[in-house]
C-alpha positions in Angstrom: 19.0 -5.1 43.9 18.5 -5.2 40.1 17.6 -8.0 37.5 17.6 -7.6 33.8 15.9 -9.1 31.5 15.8 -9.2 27.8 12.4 -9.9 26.4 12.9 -11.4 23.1 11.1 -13.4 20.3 13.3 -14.3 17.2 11.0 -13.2 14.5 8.6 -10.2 14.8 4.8 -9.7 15.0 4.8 -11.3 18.3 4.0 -8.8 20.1 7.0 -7.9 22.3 7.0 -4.4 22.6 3.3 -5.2 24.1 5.1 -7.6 26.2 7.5 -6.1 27.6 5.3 -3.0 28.6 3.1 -5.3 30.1 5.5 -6.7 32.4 6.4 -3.3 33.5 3.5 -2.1 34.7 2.5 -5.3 36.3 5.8 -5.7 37.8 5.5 -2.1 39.0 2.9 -2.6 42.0 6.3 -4.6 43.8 9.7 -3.0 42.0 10.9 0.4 40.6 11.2 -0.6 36.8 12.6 0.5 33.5 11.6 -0.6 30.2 14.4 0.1 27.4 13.8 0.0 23.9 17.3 -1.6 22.7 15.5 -2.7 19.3 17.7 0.0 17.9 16.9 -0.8 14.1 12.9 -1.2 14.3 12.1 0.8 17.5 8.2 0.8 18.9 7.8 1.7 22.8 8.1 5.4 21.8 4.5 4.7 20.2 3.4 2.0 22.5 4.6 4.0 25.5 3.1 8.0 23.9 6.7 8.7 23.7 6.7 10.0 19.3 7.5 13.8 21.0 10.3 12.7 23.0 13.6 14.8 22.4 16.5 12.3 23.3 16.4 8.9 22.8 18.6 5.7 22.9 19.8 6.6 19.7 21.6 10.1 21.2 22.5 7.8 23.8 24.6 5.3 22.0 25.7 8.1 19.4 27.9 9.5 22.7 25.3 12.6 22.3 23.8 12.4 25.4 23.9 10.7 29.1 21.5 8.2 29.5 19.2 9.7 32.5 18.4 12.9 30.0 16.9 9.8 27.8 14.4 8.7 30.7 10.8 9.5 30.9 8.5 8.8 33.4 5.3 7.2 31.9 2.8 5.1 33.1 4.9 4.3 36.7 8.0 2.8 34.8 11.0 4.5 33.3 11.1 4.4 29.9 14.1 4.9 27.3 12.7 5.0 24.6 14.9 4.8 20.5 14.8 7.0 17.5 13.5 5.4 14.3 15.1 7.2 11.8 18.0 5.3 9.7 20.6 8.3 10.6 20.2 7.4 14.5 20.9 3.3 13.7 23.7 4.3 11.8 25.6 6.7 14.2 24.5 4.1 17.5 27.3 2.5 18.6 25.5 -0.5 20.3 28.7 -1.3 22.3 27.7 2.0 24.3 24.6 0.0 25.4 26.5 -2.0 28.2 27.3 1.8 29.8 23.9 3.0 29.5 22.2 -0.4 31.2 25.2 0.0 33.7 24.3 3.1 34.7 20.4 2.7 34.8 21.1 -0.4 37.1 22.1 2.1 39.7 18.9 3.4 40.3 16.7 0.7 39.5 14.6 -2.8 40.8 14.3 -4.2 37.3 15.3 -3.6 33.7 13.3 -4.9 30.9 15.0 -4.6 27.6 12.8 -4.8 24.5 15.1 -6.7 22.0 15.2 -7.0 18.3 13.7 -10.2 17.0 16.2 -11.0 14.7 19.7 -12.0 15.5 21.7 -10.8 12.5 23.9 -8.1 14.2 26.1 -7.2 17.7 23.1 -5.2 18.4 21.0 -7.1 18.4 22.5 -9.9 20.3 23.9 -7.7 22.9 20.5 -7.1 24.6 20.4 -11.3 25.5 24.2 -11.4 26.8 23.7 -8.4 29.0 20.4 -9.8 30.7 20.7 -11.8 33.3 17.6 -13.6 32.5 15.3 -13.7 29.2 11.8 -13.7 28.4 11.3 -16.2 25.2 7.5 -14.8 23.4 6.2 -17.3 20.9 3.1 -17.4 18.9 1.8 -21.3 19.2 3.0 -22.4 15.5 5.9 -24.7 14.9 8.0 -22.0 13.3 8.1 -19.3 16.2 9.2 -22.2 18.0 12.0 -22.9 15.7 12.7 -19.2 16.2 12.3 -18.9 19.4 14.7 -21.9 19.9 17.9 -19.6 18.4 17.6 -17.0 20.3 17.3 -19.3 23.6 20.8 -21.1 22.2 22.5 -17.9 21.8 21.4 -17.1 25.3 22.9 -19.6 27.2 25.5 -19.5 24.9 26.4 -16.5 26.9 25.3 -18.0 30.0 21.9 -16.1 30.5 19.0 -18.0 31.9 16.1 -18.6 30.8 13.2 -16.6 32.9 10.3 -18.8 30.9 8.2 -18.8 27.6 5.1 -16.8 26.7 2.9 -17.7 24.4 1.1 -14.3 23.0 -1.8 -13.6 20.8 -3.7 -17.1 21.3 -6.6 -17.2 19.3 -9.3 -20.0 20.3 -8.4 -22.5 17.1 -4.8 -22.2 18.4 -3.2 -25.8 18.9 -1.6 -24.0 21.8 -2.2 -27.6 24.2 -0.3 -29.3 21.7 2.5 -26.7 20.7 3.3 -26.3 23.9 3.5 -29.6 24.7 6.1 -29.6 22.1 8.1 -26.2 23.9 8.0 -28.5 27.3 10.3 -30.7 25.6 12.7 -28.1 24.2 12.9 -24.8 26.2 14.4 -24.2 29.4 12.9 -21.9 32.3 8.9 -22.1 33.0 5.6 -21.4 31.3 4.9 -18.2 32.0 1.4 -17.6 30.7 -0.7 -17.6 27.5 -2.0 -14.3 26.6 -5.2 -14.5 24.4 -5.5 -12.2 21.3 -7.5 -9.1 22.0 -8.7 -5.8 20.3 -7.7 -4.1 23.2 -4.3 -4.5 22.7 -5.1 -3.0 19.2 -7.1 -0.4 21.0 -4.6 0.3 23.7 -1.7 0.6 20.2 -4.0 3.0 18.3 -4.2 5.0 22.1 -0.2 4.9 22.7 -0.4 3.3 25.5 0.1 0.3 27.4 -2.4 -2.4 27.2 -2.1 -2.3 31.4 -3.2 1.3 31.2 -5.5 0.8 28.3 -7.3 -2.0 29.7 -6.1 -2.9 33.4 -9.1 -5.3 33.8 -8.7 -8.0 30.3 -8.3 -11.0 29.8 -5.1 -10.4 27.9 -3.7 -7.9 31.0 -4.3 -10.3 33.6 -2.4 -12.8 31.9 0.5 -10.8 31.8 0.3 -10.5 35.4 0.1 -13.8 35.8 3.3 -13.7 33.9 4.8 -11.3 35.6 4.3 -13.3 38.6 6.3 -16.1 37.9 9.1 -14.2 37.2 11.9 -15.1 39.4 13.4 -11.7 40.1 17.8 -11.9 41.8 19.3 -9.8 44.3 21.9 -8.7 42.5 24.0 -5.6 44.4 23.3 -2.9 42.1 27.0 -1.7 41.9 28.0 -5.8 41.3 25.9 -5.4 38.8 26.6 -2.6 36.8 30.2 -3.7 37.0 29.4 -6.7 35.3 27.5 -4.8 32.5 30.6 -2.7 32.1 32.8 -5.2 31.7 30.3 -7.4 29.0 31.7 -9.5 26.4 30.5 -7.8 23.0 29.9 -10.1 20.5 32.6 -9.8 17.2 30.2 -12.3 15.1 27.0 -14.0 15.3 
């Protein structure tokens, strides 16, 4: 079995990359998981994840450089493929390549959590949503990340991918979060997921390059991402159906 899903926000300073790092290590007490950094342009889990040293990234990967597994690195109990951040990896990435690479990690793998760019300006950084099979919405509780949030959602089923659910991250205590997301009720598909309360310790656990899970297994913020976590509902997809599918992805000529 393998799922995918693209964890994705519309507008940055969310804090996806936390996110989706999260997930992984609370996802990883049930499933073998891997956490790809497919935000090709503005690239974090390498520092998130302690990963700044690591030799080949996504960006050798899509460049037709390097095979995909040399790109994996066991941190933390996930697989993690991590991308360059120079400008000379973006440019030589061929994001079309991305559909072989997620194809072939799908072999070997429960779940796949791509971390995607938050804006929607380019094939890739739309091709992250059409190749999951579900996606993660994360929203700050203001009006706008809804609005943004919204667009990347349409785009999504656009290309028929569900919706896993909307998290609402970095929640401070004057947050109108009861009434904002009373509002994303009304609009967004899939489930509330959970509502993950701003904390230094995700600072903390950013300064430390690692995941706030590892960082600080026991917060407030951590156990809401397991609460997350556990209301994703994760397929059965036959790994080689799967991959197949991947393979054969519809890639985006405009946005």
């Amino acid at each position: 079995m393998v799922e995918v899903f693209a964890v994705a926000s519309g507008k940055g300073g969310t804090g996806k990359t936390t996110t989706t790092l999260a997930l992984g290590m609370a996802l990883i007490e049930e499933y073998d998981v891997t956490v790809v950094d497919a935000d090709t342009g503005m690239a974090n889990v390498l520092f998130h994840a302690g990963l700044t040293g690591a030799e080949t990234t996504l960006h050798d990967v899509l460049a037709g450089e390097a095979p995909v597994e040399t790109a994996v690195y066991d941190r933390f109990g996930m697989d993690v493929v991590p991308c360059g951040t120079s400008l000379a990896g973006f440019r030589e990435a061929d994001p079309t390549r991305l559909r072989e690479a997620v194809a072939t990690l799908a072999e070997n793998t429960d779940i796949i959590l791509l971390d995607s760019p938050a804006a929607l300006g380019s094939r890739s950084a739309v091709l992250p949503i059409v190749l999951a099979d579900q996606l993660v919405v994360v929203l700050q509780p203001t009006v706008p990340s809804l609005s943004d949030g919204l667009k990347v959602q349409e785009y999504a089923t656009t290309y028929g991918t569900d919706v896993a659910g909307i998290l609402f991250n970095r929640v401070t205590e004057n947050a109108a979060i009861d009434a904002v997301a009373e509002k994303a009720k009304q609009y967004f598909d899939g489930k509330m997921l959970a509502t993950v309360p701003e904390s230094e310790q995700v600072r903390e656990a950013r300064r430390n390059n690692e995941p706030l899970l590892a960082h600080a297994p026991t917060s407030e913020a951590g156990d809401a991402y397991r609460e997350a976590a556990l209301a994703l509902s994760v397929g059965t997809g036959h790994s080689d159906a799967v991959a197949d599918r991947f393979r054969s992805a519809v890639v985006p000529d405009e946005i």
